[in-house]
C-alpha positions in Angstrom: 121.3 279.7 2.2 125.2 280.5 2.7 127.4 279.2 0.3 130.5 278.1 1.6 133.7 277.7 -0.9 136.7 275.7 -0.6 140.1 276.3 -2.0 143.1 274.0 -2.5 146.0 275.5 -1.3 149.4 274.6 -3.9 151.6 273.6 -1.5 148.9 271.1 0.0 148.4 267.2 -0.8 145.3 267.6 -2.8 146.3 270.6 -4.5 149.9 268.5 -5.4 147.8 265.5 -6.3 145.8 267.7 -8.7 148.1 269.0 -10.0 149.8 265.9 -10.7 147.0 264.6 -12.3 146.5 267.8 -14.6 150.7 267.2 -15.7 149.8 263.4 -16.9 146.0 263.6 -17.8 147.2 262.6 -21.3 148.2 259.7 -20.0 145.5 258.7 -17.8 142.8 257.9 -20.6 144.9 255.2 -22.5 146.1 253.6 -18.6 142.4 253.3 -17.6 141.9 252.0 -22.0 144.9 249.1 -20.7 143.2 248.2 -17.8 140.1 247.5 -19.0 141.6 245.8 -22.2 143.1 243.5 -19.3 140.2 243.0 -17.1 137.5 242.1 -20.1 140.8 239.4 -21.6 140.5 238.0 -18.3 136.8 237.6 -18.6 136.6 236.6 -22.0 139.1 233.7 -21.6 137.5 232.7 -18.4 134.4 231.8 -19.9 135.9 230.2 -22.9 137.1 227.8 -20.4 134.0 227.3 -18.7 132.0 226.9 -21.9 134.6 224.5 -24.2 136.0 222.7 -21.0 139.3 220.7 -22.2 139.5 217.1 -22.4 142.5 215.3 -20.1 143.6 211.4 -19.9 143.4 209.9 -16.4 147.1 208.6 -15.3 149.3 207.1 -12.5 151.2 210.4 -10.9 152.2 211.8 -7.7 150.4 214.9 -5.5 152.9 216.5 -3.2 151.8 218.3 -0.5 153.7 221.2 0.6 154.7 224.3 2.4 157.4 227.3 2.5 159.3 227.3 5.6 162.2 229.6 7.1 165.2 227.0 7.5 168.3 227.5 9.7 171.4 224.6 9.4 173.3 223.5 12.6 176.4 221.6 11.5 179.8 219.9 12.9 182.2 222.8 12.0 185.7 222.9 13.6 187.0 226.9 13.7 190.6 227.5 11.8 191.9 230.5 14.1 195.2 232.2 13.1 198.3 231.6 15.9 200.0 234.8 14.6 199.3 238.0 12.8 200.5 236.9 9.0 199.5 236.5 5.6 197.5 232.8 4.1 198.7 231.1 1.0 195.7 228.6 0.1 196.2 225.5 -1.0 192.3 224.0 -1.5 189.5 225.7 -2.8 186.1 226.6 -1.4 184.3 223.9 -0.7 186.6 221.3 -1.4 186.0 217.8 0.8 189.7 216.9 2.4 190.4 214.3 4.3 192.6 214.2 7.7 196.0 215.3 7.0 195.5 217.1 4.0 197.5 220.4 3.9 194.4 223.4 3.7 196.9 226.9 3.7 200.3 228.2 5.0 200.2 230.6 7.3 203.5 232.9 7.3 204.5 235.9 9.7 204.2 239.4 9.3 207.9 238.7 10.3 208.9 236.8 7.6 211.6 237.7 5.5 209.8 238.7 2.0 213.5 238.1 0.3 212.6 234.3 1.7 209.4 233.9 0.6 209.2 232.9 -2.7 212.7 230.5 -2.4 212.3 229.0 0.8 208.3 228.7 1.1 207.9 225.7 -0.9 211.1 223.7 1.4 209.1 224.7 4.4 206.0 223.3 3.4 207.8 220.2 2.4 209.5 219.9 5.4 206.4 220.9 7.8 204.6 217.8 6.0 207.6 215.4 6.6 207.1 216.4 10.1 203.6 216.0 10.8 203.8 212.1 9.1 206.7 211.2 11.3 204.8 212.7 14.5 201.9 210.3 13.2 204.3 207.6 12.9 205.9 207.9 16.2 202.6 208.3 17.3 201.2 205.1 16.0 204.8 203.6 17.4 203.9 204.3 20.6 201.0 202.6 20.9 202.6 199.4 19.5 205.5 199.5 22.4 202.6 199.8 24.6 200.5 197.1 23.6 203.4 194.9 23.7 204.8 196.1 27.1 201.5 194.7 28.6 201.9 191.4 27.0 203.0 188.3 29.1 203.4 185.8 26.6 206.5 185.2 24.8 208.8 186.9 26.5 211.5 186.2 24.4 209.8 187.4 21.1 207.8 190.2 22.3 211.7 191.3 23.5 213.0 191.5 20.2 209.5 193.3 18.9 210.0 196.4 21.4 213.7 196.4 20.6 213.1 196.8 16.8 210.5 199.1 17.6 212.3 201.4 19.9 214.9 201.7 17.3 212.7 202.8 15.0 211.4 205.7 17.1 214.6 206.5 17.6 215.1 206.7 14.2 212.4 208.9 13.5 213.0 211.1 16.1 216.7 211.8 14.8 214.9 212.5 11.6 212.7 214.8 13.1 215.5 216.7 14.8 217.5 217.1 11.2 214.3 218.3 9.5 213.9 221.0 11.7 217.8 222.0 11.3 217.4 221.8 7.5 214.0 224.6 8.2 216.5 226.9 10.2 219.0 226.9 7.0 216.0 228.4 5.4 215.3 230.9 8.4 216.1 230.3 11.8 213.6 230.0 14.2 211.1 228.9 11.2 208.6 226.9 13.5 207.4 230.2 15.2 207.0 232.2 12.1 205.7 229.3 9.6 202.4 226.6 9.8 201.2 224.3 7.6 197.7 224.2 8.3 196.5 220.8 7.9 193.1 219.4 8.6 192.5 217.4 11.5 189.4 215.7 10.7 188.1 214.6 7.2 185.1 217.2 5.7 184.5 220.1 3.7 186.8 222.9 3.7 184.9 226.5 3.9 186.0 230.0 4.4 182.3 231.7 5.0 182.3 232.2 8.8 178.8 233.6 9.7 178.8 233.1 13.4 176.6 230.1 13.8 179.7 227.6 14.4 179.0 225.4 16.9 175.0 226.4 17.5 173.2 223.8 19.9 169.5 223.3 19.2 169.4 222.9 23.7 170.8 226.0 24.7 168.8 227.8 27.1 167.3 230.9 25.5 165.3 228.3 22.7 165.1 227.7 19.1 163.3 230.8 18.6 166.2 232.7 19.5 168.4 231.1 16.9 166.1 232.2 14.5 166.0 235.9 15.0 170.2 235.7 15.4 171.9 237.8 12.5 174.6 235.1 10.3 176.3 237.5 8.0 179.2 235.3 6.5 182.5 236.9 5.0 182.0 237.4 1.7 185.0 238.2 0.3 188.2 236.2 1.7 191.2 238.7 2.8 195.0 236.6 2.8 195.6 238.7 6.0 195.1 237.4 9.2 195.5 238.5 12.9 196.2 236.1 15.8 193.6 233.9 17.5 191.1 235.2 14.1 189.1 232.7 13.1 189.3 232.6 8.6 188.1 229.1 8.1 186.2 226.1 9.4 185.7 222.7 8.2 182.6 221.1 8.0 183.2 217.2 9.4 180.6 214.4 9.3 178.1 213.3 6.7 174.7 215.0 8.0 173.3 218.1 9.3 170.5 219.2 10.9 167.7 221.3 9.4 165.3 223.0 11.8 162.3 223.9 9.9 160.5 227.0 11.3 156.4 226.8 10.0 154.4 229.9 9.8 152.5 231.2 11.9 149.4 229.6 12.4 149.8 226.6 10.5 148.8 223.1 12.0 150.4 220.0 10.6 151.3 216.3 11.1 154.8 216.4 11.5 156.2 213.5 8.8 158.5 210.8 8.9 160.2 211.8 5.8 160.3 214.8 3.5 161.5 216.7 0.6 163.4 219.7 0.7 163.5 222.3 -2.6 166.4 224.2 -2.6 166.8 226.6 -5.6 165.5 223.7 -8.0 167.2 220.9 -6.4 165.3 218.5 -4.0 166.8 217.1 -1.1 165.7 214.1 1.0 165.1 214.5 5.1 164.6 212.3 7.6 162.5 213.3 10.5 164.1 213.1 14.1 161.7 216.0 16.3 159.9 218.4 16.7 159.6 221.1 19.6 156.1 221.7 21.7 154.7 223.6 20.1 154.7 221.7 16.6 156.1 224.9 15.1 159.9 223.7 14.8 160.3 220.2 12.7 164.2 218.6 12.9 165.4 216.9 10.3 168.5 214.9 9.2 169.8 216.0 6.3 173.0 213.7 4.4 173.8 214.8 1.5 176.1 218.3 2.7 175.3 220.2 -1.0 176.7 223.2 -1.6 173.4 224.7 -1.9 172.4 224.0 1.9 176.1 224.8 3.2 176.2 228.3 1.5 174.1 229.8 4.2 173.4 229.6 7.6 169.2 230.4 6.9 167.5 230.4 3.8 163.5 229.9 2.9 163.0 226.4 1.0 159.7 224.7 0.3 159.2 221.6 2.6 157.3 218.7 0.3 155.9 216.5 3.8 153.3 214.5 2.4 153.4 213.0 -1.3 150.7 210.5 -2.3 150.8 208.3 -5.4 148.0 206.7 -7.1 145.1 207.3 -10.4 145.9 211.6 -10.9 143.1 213.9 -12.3 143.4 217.6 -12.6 142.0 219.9 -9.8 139.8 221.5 -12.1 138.0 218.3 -13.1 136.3 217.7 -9.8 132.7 218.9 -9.2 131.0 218.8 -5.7 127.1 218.5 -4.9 125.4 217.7 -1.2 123.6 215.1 -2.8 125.9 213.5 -5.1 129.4 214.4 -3.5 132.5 214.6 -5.4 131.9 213.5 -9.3 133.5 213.8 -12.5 132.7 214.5 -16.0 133.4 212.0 -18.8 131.5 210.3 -21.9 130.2 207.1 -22.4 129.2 206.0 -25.7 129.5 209.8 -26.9 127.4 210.9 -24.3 128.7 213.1 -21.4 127.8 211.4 -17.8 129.1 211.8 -14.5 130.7 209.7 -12.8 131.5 209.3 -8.5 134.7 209.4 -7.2 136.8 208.9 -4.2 139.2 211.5 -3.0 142.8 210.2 -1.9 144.9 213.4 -1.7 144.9 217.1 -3.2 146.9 220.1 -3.4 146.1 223.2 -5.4 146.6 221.7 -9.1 145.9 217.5 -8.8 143.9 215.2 -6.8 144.4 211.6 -6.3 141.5 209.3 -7.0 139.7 206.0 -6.7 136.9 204.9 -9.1 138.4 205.6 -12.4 140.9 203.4 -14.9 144.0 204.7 -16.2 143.1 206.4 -19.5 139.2 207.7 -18.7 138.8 211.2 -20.6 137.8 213.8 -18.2 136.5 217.3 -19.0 138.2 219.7 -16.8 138.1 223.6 -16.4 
């Protein structure tokens, strides 16, 4: 019989992997000792539990059914965009909720004189806000001449109205004129080289543009395709600017909407309410759709947290069913063909079991009919 023989080359995987080995054999004896330490713990407290089951009080609680879903936001968001290359002076924080007409940053020119602006800055932005209330004003003016030019009655007194009012626009407009003279003592030609960036609309001022302004959940290429979109937001805020940039955005209204991507494969009842869990903190949704193919759940979400306005996606756990009612532990349900579900308790010091009817369950309660609050129960 011919005896064939085999050699491991060095330079070869096995001959590497022995080699290996042969460096940390000293090591491999008290690894393989660990493990089995580990395996026979397991064991032994396994059947500790099965032998001397533990004794738990029936109570009123709450099972919550739920699952982890890929979530992406779609929100009201007006774009800030720069209207010349310049530097930003903020004035509100991240975050912060304005309201309309509340000054958000100056913006001033690459052009501006830096001998000017520390002296005159602060006269600008006091002047650029006297301007913006009297164009409200004559604004609001306006409207009133209007109204009173369609009015029939009265003649006499709706005379005397418009004649006071169209002095007072007047007025204001004579002021408006002499604050923008009093900007040009400060630098001339201010207006083009100065803004006061005020917001338009009342909401939540935010500097983390990540591309996802102004999403719509009908566009034509789907849902699915705003899923697999990359929304990197600026992390770190930069005071220069160039023009027609976008370097903020404010959030406006009180809701959003939350599109809830489920796994695949996963089959549910889409709910009329739910629970969001973001990073400990659980968040309340109302239902409004979902898509065709049940995979893409909509909800309406109010509350505008930092926590869901940080990001554009994040994973959250979706709580869609909760059920409230007589609790037991998981472990202290038993099943037989012939019996059904049943549970372990004593009566009169003896141990007896006892039928049960199952409400709801998850992985660590079940809710129950057939037992009173405060039954003993052995459970695993």
């Amino acid at each position: 019989m011919d005896l064939k023989r085999y050699v491991l080359k060095p330079d070869s995987f096995l001959g590497q992997l022995v080699g290996w080995l042969r460096s940390f054999k000293f090591l491999l004896l008290p690894a393989i000792l660990l493990l089995l330490f580990l395996i026979l713990s397991q064991l032994f407290f396994t059947a500790i539990r099965y032998l001397f089951p533990q004794m738990r009080v029936v109570d009123w609680g709450t099972v919550e059914q739920g699952q982890w879903v890929q979530t992406l936001a779609i929100r009201d968001e007006t774009i800030l965009k720069a209207p010349f290359d310049g530097e930003i002076i903020l004035l509100v924080d991240e975050g912060t909720r304005v309201p309309a007409g509340e000054p958000l940053a100056e913006m001033i020119s690459s052009d501006f004189p830096r001998e000017l602006k520390k002296d005159g800055v602060l006269a600008l932005r006091t002047i650029a806000l006297r301007l913006y209330n009297i164009d409200q004003e004559i604004t609001q003016l306006e409207k009133d001449i209007q109204y009173l030019q369609n009015q029939t009655r009265e003649p006499e007194a709706i005379k005397g109205q418009l004649q006071k009012l169209t002095e007072n626009k007047s007025q204001l407009i004579s002021n408006y004129d002499n604050l923008i003279k009093t900007g040009d003592s400060y630098l001339p030609g201010w207006m083009e080289n100065y803004q006061l960036v005020l917001s338009e609309k009342p909401g939540i001022f935010s500097m983390k543009i990540d591309g996802g302004e102004g999403l719509d959940i009908l566009e034509r290429d789907g849902i699915e395709d705003l899923f697999t979109r990359k929304y990197a937001a600026n992390e770190r805020f930069t005071t220069k600017v160039k023009q027609k940039k976008a370097w903020a955005k404010i959030i406006s209204g009180h809701a959003q909407t939350l599109v809830c991507k489920l796994p695949e494969g996963i089959e549910l009842e889409a709910p009329q309410e739910a629970t969001l869990l973001v990073g400990g903190e659980k968040f309340p949704l109302l239902f409004l759709a979902t898509d065709y193919t049940n995979n893409y759940w909509f909800f309406e979400e109010n509350s505008l947290a930092p926590k869901l306005i940080d990001k554009r996606t994040f994973q959250a756990y979706l709580i869609y069913k909760r059920s409230t009612g007589v609790r037991i532990p998981r472990s202290a349900l038993s099943y037989q063909e012939q019996t059904g579900w049943t549970v372990t308790s004593t009566i009169k010091g003896e141990k007896c079991r006892i039928n049960v009817e199952i409400i709801d369950t998850n992985d660590q309660w079940a809710i129950i009919k057939g037992l009173p609050i405060g039954t003993a129960v052995f459970c695993r």
